[in-house]
VONUMAR-103231 format. One record per residue: residue number from 1; x, y, z of N, C-alpha, C in turn; residue in one letter. Coordinates in steps of 0.02 Angstrom, whole numbers. Layout:
<nupa><seq>NUM</seq><n_px>X</n_px><n_py>Y</n_py><n_pz>Z</n_pz><ca_px>X</ca_px><ca_py>Y</ca_py><ca_pz>Z</ca_pz><c_px>X</c_px><c_py>Y</c_py><c_pz>Z</c_pz><type>A</type></nupa>
...
***
This chain:
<nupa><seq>1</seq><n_px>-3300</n_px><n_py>4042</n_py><n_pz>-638</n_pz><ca_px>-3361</ca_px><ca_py>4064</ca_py><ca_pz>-669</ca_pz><c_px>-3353</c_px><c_py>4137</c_py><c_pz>-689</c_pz><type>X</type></nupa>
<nupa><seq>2</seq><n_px>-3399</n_px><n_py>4160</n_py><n_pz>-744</n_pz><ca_px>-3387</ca_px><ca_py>4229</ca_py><ca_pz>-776</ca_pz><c_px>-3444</c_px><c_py>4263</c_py><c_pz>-725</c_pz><type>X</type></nupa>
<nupa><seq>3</seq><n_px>-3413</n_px><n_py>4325</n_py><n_pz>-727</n_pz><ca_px>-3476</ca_px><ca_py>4370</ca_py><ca_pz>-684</ca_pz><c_px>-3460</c_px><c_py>4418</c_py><c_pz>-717</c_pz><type>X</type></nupa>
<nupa><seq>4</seq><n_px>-3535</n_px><n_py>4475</n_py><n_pz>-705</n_pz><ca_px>-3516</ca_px><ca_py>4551</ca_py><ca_pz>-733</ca_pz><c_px>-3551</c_px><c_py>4574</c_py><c_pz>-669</c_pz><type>X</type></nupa>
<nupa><seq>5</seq><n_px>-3575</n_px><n_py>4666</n_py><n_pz>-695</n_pz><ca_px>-3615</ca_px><ca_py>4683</ca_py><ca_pz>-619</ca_pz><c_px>-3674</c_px><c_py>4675</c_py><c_pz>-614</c_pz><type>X</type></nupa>
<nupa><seq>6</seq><n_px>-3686</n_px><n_py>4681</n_py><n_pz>-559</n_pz><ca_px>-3757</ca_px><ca_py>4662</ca_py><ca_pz>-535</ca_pz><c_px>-3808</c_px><c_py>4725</c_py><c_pz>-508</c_pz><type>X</type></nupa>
<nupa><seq>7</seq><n_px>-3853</n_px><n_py>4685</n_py><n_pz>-469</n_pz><ca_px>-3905</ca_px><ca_py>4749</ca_py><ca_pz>-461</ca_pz><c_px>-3880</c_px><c_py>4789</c_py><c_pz>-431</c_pz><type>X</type></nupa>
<nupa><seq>8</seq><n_px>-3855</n_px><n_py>4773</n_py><n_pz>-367</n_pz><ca_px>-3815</ca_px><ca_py>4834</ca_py><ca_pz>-315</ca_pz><c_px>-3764</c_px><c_py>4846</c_py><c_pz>-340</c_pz><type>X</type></nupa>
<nupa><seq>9</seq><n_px>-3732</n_px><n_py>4856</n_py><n_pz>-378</n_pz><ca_px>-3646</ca_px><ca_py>4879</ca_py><ca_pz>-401</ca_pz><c_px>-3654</c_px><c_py>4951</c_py><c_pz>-378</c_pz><type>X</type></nupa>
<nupa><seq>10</seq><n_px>-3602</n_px><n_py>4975</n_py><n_pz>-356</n_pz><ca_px>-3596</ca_px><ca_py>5050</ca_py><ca_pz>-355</ca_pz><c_px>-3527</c_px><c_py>5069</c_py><c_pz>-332</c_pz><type>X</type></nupa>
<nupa><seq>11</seq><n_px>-3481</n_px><n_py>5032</n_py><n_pz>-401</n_pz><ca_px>-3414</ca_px><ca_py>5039</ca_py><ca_pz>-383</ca_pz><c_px>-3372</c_px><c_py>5069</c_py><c_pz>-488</c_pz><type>X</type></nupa>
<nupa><seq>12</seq><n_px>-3429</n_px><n_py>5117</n_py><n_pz>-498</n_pz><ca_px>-3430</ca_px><ca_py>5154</ca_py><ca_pz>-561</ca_pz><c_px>-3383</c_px><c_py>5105</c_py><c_pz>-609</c_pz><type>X</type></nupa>
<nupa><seq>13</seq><n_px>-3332</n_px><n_py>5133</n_py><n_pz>-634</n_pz><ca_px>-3318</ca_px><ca_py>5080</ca_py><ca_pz>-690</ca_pz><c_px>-3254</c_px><c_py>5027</c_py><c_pz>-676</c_pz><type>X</type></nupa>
<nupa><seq>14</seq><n_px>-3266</n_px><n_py>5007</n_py><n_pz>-608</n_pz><ca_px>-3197</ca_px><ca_py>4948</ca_py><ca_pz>-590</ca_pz><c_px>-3210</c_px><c_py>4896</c_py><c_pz>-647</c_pz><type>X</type></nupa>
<nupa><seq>15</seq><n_px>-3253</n_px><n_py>4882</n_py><n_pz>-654</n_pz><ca_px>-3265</ca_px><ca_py>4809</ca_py><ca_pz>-701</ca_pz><c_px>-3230</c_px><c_py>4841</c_py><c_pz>-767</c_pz><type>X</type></nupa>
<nupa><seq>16</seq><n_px>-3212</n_px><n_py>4887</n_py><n_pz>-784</n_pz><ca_px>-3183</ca_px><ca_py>4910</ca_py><ca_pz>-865</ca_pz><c_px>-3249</c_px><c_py>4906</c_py><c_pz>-920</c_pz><type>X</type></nupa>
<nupa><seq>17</seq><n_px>-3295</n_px><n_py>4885</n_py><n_pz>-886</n_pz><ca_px>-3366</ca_px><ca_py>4858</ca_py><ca_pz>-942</ca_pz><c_px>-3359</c_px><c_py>4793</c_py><c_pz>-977</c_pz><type>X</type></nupa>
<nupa><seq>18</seq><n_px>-3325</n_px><n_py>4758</n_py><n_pz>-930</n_pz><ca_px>-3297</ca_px><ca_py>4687</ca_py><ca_pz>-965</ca_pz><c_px>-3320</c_px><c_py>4641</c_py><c_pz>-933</c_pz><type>X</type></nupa>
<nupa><seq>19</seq><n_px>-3299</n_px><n_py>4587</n_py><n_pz>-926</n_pz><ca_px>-3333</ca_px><ca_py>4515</ca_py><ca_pz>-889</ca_pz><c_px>-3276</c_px><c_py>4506</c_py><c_pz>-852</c_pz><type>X</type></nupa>
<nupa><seq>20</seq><n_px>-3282</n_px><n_py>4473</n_py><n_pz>-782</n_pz><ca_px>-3248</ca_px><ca_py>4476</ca_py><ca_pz>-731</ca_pz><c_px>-3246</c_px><c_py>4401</c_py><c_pz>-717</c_pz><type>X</type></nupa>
<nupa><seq>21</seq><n_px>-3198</n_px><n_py>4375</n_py><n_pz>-682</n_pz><ca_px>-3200</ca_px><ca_py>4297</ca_py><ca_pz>-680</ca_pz><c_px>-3183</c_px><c_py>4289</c_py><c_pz>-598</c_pz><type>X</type></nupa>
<nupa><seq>22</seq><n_px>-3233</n_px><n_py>4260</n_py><n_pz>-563</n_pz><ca_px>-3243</ca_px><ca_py>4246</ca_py><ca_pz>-490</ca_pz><c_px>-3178</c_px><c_py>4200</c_py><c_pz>-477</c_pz><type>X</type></nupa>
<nupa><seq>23</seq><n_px>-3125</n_px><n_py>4214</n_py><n_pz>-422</n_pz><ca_px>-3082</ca_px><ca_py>4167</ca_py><ca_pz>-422</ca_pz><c_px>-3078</c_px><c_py>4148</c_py><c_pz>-341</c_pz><type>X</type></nupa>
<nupa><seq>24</seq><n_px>-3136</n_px><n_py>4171</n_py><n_pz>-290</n_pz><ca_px>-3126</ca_px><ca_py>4149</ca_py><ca_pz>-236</ca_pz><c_px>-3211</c_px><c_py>4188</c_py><c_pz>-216</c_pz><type>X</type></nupa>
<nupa><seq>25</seq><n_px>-3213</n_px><n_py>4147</n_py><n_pz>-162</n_pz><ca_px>-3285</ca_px><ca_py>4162</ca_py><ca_pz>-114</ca_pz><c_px>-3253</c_px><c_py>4166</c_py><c_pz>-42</c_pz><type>X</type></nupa>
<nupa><seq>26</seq><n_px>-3248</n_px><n_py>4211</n_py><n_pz>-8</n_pz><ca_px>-3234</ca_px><ca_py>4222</ca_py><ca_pz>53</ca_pz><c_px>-3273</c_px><c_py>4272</c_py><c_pz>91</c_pz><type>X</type></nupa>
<nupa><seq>27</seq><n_px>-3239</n_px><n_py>4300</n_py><n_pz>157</n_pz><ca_px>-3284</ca_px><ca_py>4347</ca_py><ca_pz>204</ca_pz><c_px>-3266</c_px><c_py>4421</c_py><c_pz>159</c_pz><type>X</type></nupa>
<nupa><seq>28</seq><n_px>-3351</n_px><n_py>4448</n_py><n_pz>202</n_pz><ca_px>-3329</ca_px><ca_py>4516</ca_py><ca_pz>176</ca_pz><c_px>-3295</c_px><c_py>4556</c_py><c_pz>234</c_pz><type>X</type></nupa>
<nupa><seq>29</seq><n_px>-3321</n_px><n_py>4540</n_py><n_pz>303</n_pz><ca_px>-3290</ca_px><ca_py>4546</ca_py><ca_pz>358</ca_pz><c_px>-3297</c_px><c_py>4494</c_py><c_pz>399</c_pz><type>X</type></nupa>
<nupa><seq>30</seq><n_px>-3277</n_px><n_py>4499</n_py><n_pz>459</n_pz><ca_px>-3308</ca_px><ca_py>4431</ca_py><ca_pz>523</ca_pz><c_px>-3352</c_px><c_py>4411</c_py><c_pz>530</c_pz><type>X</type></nupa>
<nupa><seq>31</seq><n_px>-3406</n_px><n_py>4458</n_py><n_pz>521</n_pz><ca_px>-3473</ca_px><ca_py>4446</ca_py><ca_pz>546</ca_pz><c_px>-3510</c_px><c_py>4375</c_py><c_pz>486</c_pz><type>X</type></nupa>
<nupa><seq>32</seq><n_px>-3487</n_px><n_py>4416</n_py><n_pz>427</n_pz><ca_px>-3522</ca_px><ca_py>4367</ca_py><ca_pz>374</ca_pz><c_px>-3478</c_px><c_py>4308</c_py><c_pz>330</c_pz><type>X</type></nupa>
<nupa><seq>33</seq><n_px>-3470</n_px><n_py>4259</n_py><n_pz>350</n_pz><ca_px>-3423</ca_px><ca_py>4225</ca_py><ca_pz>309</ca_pz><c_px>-3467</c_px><c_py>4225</c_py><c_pz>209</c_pz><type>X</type></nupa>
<nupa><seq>34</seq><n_px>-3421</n_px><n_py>4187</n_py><n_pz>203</n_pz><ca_px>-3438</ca_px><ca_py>4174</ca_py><ca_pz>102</ca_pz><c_px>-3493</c_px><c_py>4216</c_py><c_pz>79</c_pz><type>X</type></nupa>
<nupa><seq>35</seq><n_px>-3464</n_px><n_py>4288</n_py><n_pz>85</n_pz><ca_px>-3522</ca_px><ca_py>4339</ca_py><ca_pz>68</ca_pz><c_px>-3474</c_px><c_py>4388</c_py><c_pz>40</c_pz><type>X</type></nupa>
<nupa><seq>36</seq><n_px>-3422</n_px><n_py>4377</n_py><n_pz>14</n_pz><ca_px>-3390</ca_px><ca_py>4406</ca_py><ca_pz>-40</ca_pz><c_px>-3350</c_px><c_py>4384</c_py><c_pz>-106</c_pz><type>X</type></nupa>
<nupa><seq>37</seq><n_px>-3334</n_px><n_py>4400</n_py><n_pz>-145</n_pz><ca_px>-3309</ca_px><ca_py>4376</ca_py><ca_pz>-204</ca_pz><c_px>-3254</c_px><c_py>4412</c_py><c_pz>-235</c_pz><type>X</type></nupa>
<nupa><seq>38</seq><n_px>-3212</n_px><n_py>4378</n_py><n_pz>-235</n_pz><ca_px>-3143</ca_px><ca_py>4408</ca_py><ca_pz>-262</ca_pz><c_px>-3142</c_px><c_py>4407</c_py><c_pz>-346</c_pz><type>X</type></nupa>
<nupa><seq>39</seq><n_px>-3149</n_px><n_py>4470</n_py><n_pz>-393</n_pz><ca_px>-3150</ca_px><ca_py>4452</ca_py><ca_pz>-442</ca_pz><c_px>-3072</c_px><c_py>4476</c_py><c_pz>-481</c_pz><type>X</type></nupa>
<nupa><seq>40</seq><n_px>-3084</n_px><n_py>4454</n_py><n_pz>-547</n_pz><ca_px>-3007</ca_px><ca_py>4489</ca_py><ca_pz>-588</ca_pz><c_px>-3051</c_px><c_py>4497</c_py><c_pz>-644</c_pz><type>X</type></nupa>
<nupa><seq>41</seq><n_px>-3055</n_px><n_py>4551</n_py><n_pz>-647</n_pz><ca_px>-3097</ca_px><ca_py>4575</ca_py><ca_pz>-702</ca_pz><c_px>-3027</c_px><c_py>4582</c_py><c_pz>-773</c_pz><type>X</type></nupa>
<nupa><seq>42</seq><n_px>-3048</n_px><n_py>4563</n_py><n_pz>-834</n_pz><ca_px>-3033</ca_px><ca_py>4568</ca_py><ca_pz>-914</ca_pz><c_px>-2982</c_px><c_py>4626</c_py><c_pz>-912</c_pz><type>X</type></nupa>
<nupa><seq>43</seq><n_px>-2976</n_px><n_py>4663</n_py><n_pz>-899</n_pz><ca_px>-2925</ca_px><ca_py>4730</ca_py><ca_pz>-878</ca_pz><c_px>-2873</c_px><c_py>4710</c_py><c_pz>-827</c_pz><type>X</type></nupa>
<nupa><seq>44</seq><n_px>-2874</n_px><n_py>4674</n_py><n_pz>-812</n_pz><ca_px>-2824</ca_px><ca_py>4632</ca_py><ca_pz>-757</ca_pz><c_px>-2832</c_px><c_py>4686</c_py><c_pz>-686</c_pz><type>X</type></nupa>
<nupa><seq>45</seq><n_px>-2890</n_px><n_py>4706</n_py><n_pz>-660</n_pz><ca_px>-2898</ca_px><ca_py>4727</ca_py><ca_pz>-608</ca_pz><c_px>-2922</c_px><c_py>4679</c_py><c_pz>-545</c_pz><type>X</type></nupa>
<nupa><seq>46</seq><n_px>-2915</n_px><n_py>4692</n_py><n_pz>-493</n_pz><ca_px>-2930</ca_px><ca_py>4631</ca_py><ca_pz>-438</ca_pz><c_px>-2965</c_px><c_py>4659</c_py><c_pz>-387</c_pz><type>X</type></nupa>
<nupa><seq>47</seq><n_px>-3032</n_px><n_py>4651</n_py><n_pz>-387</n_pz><ca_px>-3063</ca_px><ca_py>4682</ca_py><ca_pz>-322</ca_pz><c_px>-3115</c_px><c_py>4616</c_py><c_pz>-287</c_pz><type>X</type></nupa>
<nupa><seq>48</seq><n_px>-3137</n_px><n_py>4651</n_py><n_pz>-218</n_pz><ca_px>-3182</ca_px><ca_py>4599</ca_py><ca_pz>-172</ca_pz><c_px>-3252</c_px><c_py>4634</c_py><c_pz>-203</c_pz><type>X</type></nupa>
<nupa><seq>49</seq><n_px>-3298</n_px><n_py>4594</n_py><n_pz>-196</n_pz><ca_px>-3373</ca_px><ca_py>4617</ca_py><ca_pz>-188</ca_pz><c_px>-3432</c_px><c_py>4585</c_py><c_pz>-161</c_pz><type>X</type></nupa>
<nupa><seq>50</seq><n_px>-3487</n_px><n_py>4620</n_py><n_pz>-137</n_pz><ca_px>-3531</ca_px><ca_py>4592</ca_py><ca_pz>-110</ca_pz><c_px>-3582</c_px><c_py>4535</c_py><c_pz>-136</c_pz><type>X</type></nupa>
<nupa><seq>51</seq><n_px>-3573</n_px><n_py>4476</n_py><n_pz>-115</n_pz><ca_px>-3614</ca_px><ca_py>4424</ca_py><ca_pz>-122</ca_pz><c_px>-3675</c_px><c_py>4393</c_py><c_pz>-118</c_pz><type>X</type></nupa>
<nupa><seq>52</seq><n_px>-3705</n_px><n_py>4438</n_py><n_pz>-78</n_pz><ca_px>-3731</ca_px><ca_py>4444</ca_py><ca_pz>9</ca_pz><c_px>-3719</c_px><c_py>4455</c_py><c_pz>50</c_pz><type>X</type></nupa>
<nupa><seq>53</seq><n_px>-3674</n_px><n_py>4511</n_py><n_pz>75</n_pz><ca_px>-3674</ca_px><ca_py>4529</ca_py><ca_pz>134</ca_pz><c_px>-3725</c_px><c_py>4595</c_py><c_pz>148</c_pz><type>X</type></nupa>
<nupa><seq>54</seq><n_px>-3757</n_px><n_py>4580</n_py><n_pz>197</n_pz><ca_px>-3801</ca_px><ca_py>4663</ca_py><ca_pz>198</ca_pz><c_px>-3855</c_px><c_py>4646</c_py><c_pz>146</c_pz><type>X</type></nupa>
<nupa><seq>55</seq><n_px>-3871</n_px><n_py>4566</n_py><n_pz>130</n_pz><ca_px>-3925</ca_px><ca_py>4583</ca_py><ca_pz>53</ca_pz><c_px>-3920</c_px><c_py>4609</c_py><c_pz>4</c_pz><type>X</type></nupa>
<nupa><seq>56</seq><n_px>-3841</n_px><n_py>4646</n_py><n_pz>-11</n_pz><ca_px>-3823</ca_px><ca_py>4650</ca_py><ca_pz>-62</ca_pz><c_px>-3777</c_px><c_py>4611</c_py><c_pz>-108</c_pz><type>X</type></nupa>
<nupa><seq>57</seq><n_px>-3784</n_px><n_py>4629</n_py><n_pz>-175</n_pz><ca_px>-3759</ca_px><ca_py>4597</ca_py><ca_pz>-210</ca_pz><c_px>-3727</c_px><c_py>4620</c_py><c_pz>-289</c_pz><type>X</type></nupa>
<nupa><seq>58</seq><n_px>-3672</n_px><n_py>4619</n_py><n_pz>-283</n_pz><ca_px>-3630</ca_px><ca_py>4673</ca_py><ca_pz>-326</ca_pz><c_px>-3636</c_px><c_py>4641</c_py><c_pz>-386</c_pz><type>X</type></nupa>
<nupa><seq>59</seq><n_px>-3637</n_px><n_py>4557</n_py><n_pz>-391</n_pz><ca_px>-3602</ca_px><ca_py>4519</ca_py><ca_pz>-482</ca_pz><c_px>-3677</c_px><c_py>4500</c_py><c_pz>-495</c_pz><type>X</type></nupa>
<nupa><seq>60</seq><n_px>-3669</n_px><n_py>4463</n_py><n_pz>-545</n_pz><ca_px>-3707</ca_px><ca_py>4443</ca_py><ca_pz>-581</ca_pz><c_px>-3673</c_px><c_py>4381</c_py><c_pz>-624</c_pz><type>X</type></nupa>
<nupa><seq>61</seq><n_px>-3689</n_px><n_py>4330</n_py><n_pz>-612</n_pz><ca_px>-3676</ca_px><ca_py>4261</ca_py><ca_pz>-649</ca_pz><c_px>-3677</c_px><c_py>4257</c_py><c_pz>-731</c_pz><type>X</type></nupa>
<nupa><seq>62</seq><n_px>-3635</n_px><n_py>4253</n_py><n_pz>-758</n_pz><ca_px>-3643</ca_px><ca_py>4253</ca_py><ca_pz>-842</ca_pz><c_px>-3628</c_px><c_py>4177</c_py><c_pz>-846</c_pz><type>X</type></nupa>
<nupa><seq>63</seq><n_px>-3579</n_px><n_py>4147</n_py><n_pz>-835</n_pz><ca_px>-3547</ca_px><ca_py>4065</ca_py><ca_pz>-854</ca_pz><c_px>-3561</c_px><c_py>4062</c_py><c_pz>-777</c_pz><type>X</type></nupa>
<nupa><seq>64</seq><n_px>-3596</n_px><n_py>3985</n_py><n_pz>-767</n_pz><ca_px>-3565</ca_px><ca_py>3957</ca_py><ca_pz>-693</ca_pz><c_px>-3499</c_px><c_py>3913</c_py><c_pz>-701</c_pz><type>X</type></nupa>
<nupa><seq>65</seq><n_px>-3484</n_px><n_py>3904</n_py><n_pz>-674</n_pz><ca_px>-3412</ca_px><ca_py>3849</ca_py><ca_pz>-661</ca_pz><c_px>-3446</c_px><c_py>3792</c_py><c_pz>-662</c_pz><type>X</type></nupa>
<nupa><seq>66</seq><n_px>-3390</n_px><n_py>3760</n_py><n_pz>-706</n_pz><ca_px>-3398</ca_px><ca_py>3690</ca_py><ca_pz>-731</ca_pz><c_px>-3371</c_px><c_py>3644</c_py><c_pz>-680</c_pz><type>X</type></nupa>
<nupa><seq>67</seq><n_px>-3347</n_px><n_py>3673</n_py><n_pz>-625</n_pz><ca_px>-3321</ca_px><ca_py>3642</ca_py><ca_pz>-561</ca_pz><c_px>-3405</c_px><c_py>3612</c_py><c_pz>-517</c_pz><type>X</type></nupa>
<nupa><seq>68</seq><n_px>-3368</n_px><n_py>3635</n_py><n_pz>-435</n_pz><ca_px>-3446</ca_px><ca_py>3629</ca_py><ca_pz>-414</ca_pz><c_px>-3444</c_px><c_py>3720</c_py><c_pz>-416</c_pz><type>X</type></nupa>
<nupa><seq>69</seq><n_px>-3524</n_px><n_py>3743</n_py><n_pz>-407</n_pz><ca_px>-3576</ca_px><ca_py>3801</ca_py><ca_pz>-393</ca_pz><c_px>-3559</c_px><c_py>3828</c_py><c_pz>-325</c_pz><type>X</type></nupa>
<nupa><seq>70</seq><n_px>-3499</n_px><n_py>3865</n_py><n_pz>-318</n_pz><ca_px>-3492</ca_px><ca_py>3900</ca_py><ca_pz>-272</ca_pz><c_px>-3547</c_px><c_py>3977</c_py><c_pz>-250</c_pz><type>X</type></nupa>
<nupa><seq>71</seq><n_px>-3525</n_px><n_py>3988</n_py><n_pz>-307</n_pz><ca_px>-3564</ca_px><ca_py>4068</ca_py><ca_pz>-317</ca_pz><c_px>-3647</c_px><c_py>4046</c_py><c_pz>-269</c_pz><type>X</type></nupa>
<nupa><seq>72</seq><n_px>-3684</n_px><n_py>4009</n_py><n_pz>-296</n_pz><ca_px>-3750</ca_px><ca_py>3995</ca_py><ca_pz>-296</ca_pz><c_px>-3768</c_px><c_py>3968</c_py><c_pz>-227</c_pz><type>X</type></nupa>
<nupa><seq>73</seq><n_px>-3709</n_px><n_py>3920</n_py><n_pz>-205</n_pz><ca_px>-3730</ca_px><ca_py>3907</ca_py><ca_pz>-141</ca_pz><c_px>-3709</c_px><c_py>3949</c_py><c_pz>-82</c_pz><type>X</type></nupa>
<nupa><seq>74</seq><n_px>-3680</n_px><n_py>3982</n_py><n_pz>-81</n_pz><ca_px>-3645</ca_px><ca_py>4007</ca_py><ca_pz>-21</ca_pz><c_px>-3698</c_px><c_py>4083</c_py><c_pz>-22</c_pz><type>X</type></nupa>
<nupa><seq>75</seq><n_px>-3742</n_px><n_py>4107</n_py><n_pz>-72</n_pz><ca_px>-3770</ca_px><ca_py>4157</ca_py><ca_pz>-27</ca_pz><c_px>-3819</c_px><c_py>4141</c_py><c_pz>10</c_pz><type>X</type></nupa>
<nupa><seq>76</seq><n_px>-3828</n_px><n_py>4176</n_py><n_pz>42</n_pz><ca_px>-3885</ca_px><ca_py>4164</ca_py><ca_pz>105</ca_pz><c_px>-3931</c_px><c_py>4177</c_py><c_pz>93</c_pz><type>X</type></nupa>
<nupa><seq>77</seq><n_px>-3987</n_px><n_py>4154</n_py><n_pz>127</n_pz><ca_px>-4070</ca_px><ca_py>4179</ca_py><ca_pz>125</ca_pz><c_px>-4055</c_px><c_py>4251</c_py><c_pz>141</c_pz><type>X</type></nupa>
<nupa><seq>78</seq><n_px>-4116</n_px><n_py>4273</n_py><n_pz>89</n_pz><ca_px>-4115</ca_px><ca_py>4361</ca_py><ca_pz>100</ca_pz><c_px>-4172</c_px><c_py>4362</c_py><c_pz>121</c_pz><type>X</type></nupa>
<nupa><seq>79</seq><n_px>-4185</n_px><n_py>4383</n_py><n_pz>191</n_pz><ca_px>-4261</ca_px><ca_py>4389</ca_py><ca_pz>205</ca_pz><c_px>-4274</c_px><c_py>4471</c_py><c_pz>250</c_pz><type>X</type></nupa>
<nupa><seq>80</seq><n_px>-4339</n_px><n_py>4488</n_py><n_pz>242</n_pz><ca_px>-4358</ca_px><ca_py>4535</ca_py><ca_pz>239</ca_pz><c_px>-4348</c_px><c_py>4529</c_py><c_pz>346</c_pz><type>X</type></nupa>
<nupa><seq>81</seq><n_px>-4369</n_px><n_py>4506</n_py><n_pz>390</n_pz><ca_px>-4341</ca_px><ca_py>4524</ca_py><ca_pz>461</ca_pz><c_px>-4271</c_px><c_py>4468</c_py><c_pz>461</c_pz><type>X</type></nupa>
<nupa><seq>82</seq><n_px>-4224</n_px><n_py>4491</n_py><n_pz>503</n_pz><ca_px>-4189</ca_px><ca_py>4445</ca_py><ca_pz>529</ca_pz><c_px>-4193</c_px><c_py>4377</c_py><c_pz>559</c_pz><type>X</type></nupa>
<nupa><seq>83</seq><n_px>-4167</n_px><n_py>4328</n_py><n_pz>569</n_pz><ca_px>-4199</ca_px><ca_py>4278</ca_py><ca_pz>588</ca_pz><c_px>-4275</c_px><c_py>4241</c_py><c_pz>565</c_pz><type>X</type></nupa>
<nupa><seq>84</seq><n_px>-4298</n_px><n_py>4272</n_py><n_pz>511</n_pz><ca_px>-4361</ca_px><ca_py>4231</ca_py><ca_pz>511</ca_pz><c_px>-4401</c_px><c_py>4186</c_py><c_pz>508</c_pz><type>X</type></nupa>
<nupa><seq>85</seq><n_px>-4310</n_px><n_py>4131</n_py><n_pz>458</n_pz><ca_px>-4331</ca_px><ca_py>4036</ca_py><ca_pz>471</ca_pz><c_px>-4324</c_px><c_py>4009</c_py><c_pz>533</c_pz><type>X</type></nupa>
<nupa><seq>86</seq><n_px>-4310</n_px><n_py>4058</n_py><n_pz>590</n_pz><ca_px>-4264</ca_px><ca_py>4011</ca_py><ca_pz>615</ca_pz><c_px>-4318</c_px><c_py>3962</c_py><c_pz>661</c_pz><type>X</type></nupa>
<nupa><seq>87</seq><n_px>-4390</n_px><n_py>3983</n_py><n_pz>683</n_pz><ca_px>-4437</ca_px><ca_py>3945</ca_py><ca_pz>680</ca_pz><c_px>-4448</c_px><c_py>3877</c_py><c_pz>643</c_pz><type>X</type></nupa>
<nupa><seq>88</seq><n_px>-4454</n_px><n_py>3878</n_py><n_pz>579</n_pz><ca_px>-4466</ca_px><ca_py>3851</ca_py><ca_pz>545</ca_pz><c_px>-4403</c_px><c_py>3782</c_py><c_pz>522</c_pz><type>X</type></nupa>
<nupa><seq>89</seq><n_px>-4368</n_px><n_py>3799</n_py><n_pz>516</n_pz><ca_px>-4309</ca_px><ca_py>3744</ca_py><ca_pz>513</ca_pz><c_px>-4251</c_px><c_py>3746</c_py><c_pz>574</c_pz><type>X</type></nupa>
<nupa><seq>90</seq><n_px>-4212</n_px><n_py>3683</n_py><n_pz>578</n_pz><ca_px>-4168</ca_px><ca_py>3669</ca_py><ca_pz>628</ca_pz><c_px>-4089</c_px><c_py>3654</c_py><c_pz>592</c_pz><type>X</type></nupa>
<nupa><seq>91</seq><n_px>-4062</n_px><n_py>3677</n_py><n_pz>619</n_pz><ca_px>-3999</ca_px><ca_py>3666</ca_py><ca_pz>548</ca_pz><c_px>-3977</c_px><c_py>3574</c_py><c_pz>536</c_pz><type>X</type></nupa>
<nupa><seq>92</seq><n_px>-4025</n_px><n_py>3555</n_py><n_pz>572</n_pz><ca_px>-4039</ca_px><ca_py>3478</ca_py><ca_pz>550</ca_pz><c_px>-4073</c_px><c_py>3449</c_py><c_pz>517</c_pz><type>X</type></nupa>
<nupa><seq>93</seq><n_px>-4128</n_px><n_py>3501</n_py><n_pz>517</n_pz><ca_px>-4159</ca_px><ca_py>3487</ca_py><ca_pz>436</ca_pz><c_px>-4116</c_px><c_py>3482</c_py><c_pz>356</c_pz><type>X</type></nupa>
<nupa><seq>94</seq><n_px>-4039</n_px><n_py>3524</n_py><n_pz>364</n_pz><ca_px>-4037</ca_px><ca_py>3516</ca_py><ca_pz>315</ca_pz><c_px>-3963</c_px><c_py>3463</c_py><c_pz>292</c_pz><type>X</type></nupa>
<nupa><seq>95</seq><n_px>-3975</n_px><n_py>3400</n_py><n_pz>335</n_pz><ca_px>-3928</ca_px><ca_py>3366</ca_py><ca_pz>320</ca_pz><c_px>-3953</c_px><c_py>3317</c_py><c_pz>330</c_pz><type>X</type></nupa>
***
């Protein structure tokens, strides 16, 4: 899928001002799995960025992948306290 930057970017001009093409979803550290994104941006540069980790979020979706929707599923609920579904659903609700 094509990505450019997003709301949180604050990595000045790595992207070259070009469109960047997502080629993996992985951790940004331990704590958070599939909350980063490996891009290769048009300039043939290669960096990680935030997906959601921390509620942030570095890309921005231009093309989704004609594969399956990685990008879309793997971020997480962003909610304003920690834990706040966890009332509300059972991770058996969602299977």
């Amino acid at each position: 899928m094509n990505s450019t930057v997003g709301i949180d970017w604050t990595w000045e001009n790595q992207d070259g001002g070009k469109k960047g093409r997502v080629e993996q979803i992985q951790e940004w550290n331990e704590q958070t799995g599939n909350s980063a994104a490996l891009v290769i941006w048009s300039t043939g540069q290669t960096d990680l960025y935030r997906v959601g980790h921390r509620g942030m979020v570095d890309l921005k979706v231009v093309t989704v992948a004609k594969s399956h929707s990685v990008y879309r599923d793997h971020l997480p609920l962003l909610t304003e306290y920690e834990n706040a579904y966890e009332d509300l659903y059972s991770i058996n609700d969602w299977y």
